[in-house]
C-alpha positions as CSV (number, residue, x, y, z in Angstrom):
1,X,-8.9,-53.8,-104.4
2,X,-6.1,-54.0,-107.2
3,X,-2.7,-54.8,-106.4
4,X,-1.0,-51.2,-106.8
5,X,-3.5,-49.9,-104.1
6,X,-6.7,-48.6,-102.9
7,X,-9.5,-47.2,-105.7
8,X,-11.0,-43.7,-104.9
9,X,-14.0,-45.1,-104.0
10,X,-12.6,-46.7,-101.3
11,X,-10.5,-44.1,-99.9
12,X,-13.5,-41.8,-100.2
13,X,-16.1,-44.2,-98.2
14,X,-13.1,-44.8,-95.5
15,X,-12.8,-40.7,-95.2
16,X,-16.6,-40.4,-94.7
17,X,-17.0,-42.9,-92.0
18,X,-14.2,-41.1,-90.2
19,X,-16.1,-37.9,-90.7
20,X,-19.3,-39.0,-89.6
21,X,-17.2,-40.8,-86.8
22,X,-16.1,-37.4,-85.8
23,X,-19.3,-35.6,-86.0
24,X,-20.9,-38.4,-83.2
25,X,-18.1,-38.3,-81.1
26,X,-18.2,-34.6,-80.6
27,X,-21.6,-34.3,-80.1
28,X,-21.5,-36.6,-77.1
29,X,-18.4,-34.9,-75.9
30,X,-20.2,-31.7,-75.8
31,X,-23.2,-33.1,-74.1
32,X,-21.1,-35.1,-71.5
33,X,-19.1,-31.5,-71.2
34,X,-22.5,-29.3,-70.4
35,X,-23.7,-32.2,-68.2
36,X,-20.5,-31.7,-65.8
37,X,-20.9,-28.3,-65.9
38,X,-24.0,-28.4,-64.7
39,X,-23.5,-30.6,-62.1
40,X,-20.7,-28.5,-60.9
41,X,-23.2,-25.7,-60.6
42,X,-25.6,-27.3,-58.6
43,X,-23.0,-28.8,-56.1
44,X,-21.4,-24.9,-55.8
45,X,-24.7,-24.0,-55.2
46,X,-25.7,-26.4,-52.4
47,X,-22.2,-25.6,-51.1
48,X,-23.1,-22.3,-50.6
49,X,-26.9,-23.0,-49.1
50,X,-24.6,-25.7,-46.6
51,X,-22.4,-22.6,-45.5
52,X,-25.0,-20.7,-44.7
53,X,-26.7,-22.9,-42.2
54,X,-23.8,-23.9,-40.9
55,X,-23.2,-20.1,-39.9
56,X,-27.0,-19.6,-39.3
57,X,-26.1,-22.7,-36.6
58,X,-22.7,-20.8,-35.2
59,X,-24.4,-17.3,-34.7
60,X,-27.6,-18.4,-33.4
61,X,-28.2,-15.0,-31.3
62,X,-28.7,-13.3,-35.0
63,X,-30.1,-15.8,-36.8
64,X,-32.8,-17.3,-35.4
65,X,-36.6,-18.3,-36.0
66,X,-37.9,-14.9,-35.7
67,X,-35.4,-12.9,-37.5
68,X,-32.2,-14.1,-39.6
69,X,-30.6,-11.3,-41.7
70,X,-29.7,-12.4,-45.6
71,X,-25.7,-13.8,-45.3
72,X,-23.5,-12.3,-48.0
73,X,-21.2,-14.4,-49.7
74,X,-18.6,-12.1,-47.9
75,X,-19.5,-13.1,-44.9
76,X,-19.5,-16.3,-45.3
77,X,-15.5,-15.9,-47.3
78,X,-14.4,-14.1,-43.9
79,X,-16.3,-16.8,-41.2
80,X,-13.5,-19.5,-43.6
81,X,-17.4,-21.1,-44.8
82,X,-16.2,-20.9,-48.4
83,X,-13.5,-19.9,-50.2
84,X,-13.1,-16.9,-52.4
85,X,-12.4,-19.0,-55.8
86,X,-14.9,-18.7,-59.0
87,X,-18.0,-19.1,-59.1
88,X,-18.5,-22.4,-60.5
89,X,-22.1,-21.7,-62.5
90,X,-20.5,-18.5,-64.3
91,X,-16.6,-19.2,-63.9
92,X,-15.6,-15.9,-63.1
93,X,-14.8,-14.1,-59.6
94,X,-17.7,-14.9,-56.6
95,X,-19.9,-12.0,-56.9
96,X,-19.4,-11.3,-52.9
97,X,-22.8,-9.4,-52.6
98,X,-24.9,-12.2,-53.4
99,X,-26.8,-13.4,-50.7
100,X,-28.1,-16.8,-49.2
101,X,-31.6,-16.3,-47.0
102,X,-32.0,-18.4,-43.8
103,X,-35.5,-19.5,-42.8
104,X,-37.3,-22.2,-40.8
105,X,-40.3,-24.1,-42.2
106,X,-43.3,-24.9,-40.0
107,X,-41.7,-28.2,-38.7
108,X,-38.9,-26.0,-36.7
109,X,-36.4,-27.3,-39.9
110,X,-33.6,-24.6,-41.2
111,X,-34.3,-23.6,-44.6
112,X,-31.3,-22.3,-46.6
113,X,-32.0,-20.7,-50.1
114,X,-29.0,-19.3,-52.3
115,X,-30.8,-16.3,-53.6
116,X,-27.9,-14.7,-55.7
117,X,-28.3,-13.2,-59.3
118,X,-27.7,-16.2,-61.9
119,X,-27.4,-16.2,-65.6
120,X,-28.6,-19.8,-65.7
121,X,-31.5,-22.2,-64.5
122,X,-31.2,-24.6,-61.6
């Protein structure tokens, strides 16, 4: 470096280390971002499936081992289950229609599977 300043050289290495700086910090932050999302998704989703045995468990006289009718997410917004915010895995209104099916596995355990339409992969 001379007195008066920095060359062009330097200014132009210092400017592409910045750049390339830039480029590996936003790639992260994207990953990091998709990452959350995902994770939101999944813990929406298990949300839901927790809902539904919990109302499978409070109306056991129509949901029991021999027949338990799908729950919509309706009914599970008007039992106070869940609330009617967005969808976490699409961000837009709940679809209310969506269902989560109640079963029981051979062991006598309560099975609940969120069966709604999704526009991604758990």
């Amino acid at each position: 470096m001379n007195d008066k300043g920095f060359t062009l050289i330097e200014l132009l290495a210092v400017i592409t280390i910045m750049g390339v700086l830039g480029v590996i910090v936003t790639i992260s932050l994207t990953k990091t971002l998709e990452d959350n999302r995902n994770r939101n998704c999944e813990a929406f989703v298990m949300d839901l499936e927790d809902a539904a045995c919990i109302y499978a468990s409070l109306h056991k006289e129509e949901c029991n081992r021999e027949s338990c009718p799908d729950i919509t997410l309706s009914t599970l917004i008007n039992e106070g289950l869940i609330n009617s915010e967005n969808d976490a895995c699409t961000n837009k209104e709940i679809n209310q229609n969506e269902v989560v099916r109640v079963s029981w596995n051979e062991d006598g355990e309560k099975i609940c599977e969120y069966k709604g339409v999704r526009e991604y992969e758990r």
